[in-house]
C-alpha positions in Angstrom: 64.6 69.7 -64.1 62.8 73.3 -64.1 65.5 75.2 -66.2 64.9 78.0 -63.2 66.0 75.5 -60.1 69.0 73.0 -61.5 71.3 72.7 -58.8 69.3 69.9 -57.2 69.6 67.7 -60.3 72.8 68.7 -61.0 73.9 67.3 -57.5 72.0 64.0 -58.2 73.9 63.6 -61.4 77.3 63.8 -60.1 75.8 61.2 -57.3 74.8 58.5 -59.9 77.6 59.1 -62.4 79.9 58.5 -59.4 78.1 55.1 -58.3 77.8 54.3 -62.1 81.2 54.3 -62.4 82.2 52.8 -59.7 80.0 49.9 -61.1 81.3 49.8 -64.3 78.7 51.9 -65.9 80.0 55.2 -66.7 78.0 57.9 -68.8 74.6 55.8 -68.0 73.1 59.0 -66.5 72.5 62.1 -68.1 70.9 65.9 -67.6 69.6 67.8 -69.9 68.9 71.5 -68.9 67.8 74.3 -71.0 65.0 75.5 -72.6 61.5 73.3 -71.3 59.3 73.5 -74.4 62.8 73.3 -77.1 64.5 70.6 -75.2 60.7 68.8 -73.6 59.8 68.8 -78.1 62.9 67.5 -79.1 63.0 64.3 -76.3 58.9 63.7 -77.1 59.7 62.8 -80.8 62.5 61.3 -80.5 61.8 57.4 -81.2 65.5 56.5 -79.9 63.7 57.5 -76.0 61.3 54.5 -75.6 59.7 55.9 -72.4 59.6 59.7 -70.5 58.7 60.2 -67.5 57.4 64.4 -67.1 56.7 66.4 -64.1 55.0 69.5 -64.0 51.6 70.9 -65.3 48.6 68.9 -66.5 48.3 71.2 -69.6 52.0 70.2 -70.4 51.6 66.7 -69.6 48.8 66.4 -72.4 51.0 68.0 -74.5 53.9 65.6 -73.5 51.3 62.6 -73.9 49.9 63.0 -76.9 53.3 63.6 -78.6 55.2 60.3 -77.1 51.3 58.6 -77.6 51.8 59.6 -81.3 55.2 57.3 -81.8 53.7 54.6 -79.8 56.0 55.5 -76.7 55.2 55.4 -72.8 55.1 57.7 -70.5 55.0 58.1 -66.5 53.3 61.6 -65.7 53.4 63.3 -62.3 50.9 66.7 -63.1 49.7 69.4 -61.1 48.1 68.8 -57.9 45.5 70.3 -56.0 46.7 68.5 -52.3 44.1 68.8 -49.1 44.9 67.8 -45.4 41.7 66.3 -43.9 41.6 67.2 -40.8 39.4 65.1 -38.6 37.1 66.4 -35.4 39.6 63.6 -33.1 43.0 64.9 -35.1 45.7 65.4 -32.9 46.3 69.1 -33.3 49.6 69.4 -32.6 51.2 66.7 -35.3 48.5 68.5 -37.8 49.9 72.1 -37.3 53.3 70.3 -37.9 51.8 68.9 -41.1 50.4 72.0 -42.8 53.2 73.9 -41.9 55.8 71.4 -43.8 53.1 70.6 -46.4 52.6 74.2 -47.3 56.0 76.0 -46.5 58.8 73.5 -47.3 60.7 74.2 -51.1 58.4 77.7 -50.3 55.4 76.2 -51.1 56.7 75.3 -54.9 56.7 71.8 -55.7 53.8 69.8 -57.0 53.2 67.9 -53.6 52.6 71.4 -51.6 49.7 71.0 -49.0 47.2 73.9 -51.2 43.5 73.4 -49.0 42.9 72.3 -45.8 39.5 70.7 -45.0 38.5 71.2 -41.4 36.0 69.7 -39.4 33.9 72.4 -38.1 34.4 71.6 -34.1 37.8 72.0 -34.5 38.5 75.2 -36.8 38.9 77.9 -34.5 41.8 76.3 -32.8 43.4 75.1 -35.7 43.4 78.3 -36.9 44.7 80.1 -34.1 47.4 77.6 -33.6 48.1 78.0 -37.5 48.6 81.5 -37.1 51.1 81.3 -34.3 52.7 78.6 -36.1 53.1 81.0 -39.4 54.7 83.7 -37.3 57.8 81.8 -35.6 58.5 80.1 -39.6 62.3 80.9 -40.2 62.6 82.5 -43.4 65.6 83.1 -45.7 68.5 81.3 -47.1 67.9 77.8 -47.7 71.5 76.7 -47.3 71.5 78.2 -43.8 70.6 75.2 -41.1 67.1 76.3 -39.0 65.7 77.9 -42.3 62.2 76.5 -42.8 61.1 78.7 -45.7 63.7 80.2 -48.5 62.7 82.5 -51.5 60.1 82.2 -54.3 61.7 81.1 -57.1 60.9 83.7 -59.7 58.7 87.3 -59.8 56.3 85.5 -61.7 56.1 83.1 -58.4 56.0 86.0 -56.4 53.2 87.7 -58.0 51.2 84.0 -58.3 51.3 84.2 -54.4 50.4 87.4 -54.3 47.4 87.1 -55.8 46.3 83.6 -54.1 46.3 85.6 -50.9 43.8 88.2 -51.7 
């Protein structure tokens, strides 16, 4: 997991270790957190781990790739998307508005399946748009572990400043 958002993974650990054990499999699942590029290195070369499945960027995922590629081990890559709703001229408006909004606001916008463009028929723009911007405005934004909040924080300045910066 992203050394920055654990807490998920860390949950799904203690999930499977309990139904491992209760199987009589205990200590089959383990987490590593820590360092990405120290920790990412040291499972790519390591001939013991005959496959590795990475998520994250396509520039890391080459890197990833070629290194497990060099000892002749597999890998499963899930990289950086670029995600589009196509939006048809006979789309029902309302289950779209729904979409975009949970496509490009749930986790905040920050995981790899994030809805990032929108293509639009052109008969139907106007009042997608309008209906996207009242949608935007009644979002509920703040602490993800409160129930009826839609949208919690970016993860990180760096995050922060990435959005700011797609908006302009």
């Amino acid at each position: 997991p992203s050394e920055l958002t654990p807490l998920t993974s860390v949950a799904i650990q203690h999930i499977a270790n309990k139904v491992m054990a209760d199987h009589g499999l205990s200590g089959l699942f383990n987490l590593m957190i820590g360092d990405g590029p120290t920790i990412g290195e040291m499972m790519t070369s390591d001939r013991r781990l005959p496959l590795i499945s990475f998520t994250g960027s396509t520039r890391t995922g080459r890197k990833v790739s070629q290194a497990v590629a060099a000892r002749f081990g597999r890998t499963i890559l899930e990289l950086g998307g670029n995600n589009a709703i196509i939006i048809a001229e006979d789309a029902n408006l309302d289950m779209t508005v729904r979409a975009v909004l949970f496509g490009s606001v749930g986790t905040a916008g920050q995981r790899c399946t994030s809805t990032r463009r929108l293509i639009v028929h052109e008969n139907v723009v106007d009042e997608l748009t309008a209906r996207l911007a009242k949608a935007y405005k009644q979002v509920p934004i703040g602490d993800p572990l409160v129930d009826g909040t839609l949208m919690g924080p970016l993860a990180t300045p760096a995050a922060v400043a990435q959005m700011g910066a797609a908006l302009v």
